[in-house]
N, C-alpha and C positions, 0 to 999 in steps of 0.2 A: 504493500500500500504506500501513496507517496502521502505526500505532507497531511497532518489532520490533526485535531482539535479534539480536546477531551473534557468535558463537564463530569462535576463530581461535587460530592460530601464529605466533609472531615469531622470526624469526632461525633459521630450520632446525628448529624443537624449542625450542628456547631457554626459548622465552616463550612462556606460556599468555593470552590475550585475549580481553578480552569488551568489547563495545560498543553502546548502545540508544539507540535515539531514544525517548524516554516521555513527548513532550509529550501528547497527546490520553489518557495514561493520566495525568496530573499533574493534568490539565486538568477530568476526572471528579472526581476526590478533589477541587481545588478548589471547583466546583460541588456536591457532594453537601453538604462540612461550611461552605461560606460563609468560607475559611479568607484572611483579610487578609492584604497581599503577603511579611511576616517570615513569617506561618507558613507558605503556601506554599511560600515557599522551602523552609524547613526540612523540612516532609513529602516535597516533590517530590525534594530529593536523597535521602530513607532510602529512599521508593516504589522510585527509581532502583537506588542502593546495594542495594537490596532484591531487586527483580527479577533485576538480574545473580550476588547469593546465592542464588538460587532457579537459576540456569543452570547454575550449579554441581554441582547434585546428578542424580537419575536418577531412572527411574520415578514410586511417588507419593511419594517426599521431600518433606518440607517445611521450611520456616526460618522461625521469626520473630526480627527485629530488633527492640529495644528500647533506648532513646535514653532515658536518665535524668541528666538533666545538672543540674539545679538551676534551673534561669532560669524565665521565666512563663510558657514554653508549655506548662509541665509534661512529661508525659513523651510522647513520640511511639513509638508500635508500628506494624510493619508486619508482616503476613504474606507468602508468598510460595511459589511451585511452581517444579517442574523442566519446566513447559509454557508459563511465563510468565502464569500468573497471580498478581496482585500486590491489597493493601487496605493500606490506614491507615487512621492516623487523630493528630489530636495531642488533646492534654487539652484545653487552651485555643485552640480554630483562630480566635479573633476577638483575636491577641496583635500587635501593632505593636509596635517597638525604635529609637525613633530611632539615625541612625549617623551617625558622626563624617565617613564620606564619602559624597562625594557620588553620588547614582545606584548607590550599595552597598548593599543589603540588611542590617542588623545581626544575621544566622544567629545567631552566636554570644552576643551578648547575648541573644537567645530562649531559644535552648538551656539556655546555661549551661555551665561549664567544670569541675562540684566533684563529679560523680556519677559513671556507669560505664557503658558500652556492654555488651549482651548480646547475644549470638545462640545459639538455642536451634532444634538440628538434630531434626526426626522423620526415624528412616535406617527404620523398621519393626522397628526392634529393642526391645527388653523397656522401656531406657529411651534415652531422648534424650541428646545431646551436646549439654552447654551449653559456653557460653567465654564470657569477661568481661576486658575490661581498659577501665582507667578514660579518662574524657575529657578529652584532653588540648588542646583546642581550641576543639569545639563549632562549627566549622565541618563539620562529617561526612566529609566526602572524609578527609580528615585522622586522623578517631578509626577510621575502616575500616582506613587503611592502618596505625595502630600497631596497631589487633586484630589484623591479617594476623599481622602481625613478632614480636607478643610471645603469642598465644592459640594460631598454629595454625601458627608457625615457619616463614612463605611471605614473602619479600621483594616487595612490592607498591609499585603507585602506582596512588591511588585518586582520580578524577577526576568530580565530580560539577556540575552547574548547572542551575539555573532561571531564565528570565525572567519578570516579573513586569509588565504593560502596568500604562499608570494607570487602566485600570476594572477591575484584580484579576483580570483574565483570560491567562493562561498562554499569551505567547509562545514560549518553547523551553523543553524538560528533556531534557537527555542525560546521558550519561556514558561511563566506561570504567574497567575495571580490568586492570589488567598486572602478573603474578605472573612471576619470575623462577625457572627451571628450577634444581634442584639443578647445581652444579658448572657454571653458566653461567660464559664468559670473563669476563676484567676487560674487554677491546676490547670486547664486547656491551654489558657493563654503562655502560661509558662512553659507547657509541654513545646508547642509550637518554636516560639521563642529560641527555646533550647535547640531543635532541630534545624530551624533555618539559620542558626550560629556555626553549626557542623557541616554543612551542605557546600561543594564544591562550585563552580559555576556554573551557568544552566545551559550555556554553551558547549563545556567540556561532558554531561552529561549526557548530552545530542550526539556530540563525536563519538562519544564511547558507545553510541548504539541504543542506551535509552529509549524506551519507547514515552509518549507523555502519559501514559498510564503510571509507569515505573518515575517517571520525575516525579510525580505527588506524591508517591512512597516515599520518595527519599525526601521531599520537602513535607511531608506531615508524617512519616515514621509507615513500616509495613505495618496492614491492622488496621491501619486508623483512617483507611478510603473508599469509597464508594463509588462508583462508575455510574455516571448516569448513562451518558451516552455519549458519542463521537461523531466526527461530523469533517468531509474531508476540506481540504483549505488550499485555494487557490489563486496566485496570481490575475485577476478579469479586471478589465475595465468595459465599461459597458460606452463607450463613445460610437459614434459612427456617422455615416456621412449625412442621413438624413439630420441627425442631431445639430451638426453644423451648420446645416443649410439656414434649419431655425433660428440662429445665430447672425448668420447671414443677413436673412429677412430684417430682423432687430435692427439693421444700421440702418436701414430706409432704403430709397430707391438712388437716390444722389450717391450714396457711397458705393452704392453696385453699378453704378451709371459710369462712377469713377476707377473703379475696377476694369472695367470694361474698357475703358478707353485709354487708362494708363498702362494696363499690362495683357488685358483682353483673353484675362483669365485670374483664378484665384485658388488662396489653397490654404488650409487652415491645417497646423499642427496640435496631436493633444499632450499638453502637459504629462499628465500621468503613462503613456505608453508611449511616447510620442509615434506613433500612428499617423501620417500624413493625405489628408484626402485633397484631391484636385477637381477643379469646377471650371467647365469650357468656356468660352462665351454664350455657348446655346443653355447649357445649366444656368448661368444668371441669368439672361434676357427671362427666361422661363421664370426663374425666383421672381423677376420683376413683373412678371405678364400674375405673379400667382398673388404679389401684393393690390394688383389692380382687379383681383375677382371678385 
């Protein structure tokens, strides 16, 4: 099976659990933007972080994550489903950070630490649930887990990694997030606690073959997990040329007018896949023959 998603229980009820292996979904978004091993990193943990907020919700829910920290990757966006479909992208994917250690990745010098995390819920309702709290890190695992704590009042531990091979090719991404139940024990909380102290990285867990069943053993202890179900996770963007067209439409007839006569054709790129559609002169005349109907 390739990349997939695991929902679970810890502790009787206790604790709510998510856990993914999202290397060959990392793996796409490295290949699609050519993004060097700091920015990798960086995208492959939101993707991750990302995916598992997208587990979260139901039917056609959507989430997007935004990563606005200051540093030179600029800003990283991800979208995200309640089916495990996941897109980024960063501003700058060609950004390297030297780091003070060795075999570390400098995430955080990429990112930046002076800007503000958003995530911005579609429930199907009139308008959307945004929440924002600022970054306090710029390592990501980190800035999810104070958004949990201070945006949506859930006591979390947010556990994110990438590896990055030396030809920029995407040895492991996983992750996990563990939300503690209202009026959970203190004995839970400390059991927890205690385990997530002893647990290696969640990356090196991925490499080692880990399945995300087996990461929540080892981050909540054998015994103490429950499967609910799993769910497979893929790299989609859902763009396409009709979508653009619509876009198109949007500028008016003057700016398709001006398309037309400055270049006598047009072509829109997508952010998130970059995916390139081309539009003739006879596709706009049309767009404009379809604003006049």
């Amino acid at each position: 099976m390739g990349d997939y998603l695991v929902r679970g229980l810890g502790f009787g009820g206790n604790v709510r659990a998510f856990a993914v292996d999202a290397t060959d979904t990392v793996a796409e978004a490295q290949r699609r933007h050519g993004t060097w091993p700091t920015a990798s990193a960086a995208l492959g943990r939101a993707m991750t972080g990302g995916v598992m907020l997208g587990a979260m919700l139901k039917g056609d829910n959507k989430v997007t994550l935004k990563i606005e920290g200051g540093g030179p990757i600029g800003a990283i966006l991800v979208d995200s489903d309640a089916d495990g479909r996941v897109r980024g992208y960063v501003t700058n994917p060609q950004t390297q950070v030297d780091s003070d250690i060795k075999g570390k990745l400098n995430v955080k010098g990429a990112v930046g630490t002076t800007g503000m995390l958003s995530i911005v819920k579609d429930l199907g309702m009139k308008e959307n649930f945004t929440g924002q709290s600022p970054i306090v890190s710029g390592e990501i695992a980190e800035d999810l887990t104070y958004y949990f704590a201070v945006s949506e009042q859930v006591p979390s531990s947010v556990g994110l990694g990438v590896l990055v091979d030396t030809d920029n090719s995407i040895l492991a991404a996983g992750g996990f997030i563990i939300q503690l139940m209202p009026d959970t024990d203190e004995e839970t909380i400390t059991k927890i606690e205690k385990q997530l102290g002893s647990i290696e990285p969640v990356s090196t867990m991925i490499q080692r073959g880990l399945s995300p069943e087996e990461v929540l053993e080892e981050v909540l202890g054998k015994g103490n997990v429950q499967i609910l179900d799993k769910m497979p996770v893929k790299f989609e963007c859902n763009c396409s040329k009709e979508r653009f067209a619509e876009g198109i439409l949007g500028l008016g007839e003057k700016e398709i007018r001006d398309m037309i006569d400055e270049q006598g054709m047009a072509e829109a790129q997508c952010h998130f896949c970059l995916e390139t559609y081309h539009y003739s002169k006879e596709e706009l005349e049309a767009l404009i023959d379809e604003l006049h109907a």
